[in-house]
C-alpha positions in Angstrom: 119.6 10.8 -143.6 122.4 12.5 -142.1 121.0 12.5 -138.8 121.4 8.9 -138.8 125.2 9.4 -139.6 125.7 11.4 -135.9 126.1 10.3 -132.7 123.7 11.8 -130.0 126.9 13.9 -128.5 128.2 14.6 -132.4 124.1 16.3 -132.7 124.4 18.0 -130.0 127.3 19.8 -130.7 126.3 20.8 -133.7 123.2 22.1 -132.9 125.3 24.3 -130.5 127.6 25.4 -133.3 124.9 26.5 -135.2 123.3 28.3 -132.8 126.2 30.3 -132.1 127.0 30.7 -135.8 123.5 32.1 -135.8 124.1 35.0 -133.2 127.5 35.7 -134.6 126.4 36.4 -138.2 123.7 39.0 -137.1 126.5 40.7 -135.7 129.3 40.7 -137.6 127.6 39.5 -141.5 128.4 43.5 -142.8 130.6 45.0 -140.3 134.4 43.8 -140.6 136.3 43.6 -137.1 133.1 42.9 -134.8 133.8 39.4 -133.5 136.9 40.4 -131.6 134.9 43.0 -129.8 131.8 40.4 -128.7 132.9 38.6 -125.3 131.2 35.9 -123.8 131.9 35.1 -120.0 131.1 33.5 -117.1 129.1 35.3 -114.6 128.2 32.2 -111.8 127.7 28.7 -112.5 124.4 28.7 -114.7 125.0 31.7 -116.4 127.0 33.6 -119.0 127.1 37.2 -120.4 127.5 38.4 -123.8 129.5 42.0 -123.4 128.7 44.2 -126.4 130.6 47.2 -126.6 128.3 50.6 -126.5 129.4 51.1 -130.0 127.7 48.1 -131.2 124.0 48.7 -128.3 122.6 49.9 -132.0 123.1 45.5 -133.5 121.3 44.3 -130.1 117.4 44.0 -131.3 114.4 41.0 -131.3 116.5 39.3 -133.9 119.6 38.9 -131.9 118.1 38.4 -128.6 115.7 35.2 -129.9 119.1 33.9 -131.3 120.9 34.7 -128.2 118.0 32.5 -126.0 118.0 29.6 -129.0 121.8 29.4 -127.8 121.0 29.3 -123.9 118.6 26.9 -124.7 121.4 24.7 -126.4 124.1 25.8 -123.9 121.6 24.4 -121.0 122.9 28.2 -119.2 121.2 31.8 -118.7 122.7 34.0 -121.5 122.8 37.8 -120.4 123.3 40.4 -122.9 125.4 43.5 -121.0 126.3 46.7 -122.8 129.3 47.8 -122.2 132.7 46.9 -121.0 
């Protein structure tokens, strides 16, 4: 069992990767040159904000935002999504 393999800091980290592999892919899985556009920055200690250019508003749905809180959850920080720059 792999699981058995990992360390309880090694786990942790890469249930974080996957988590933000998750939200990433929705975005950028059919659309060349969308990563570079995402940001993700601090707004206060706690919390974080994901900038989505207005040009992508169309990508943001259920989908993304359940994946956006599964990687707040594993962050242990508020994620807000913000449209625009």
């Amino acid at each position: 069992k792999i699981s058995t393999l990992l360390t309880p800091e090694s786990a942790r980290r890469a249930r974080l990767l996957a988590a933000l592999f998750r939200v990433v892919y929705l975005f950028s899985a059919a659309v060349e040159g969308v990563l570079p556009q995402l940001q993700l920055k601090r707004i206060n200690a706690g919390a974080l904000a994901l900038i989505i250019p207005e040009a992508l508003m169309d990508m943001v749905g259920e989908k993304p935002e359940s994946r956006i809180e599964n990687l707040a959850r594993e962050l242990g920080e508020e994620i807000e999504i913000v449209i625009g720059t």
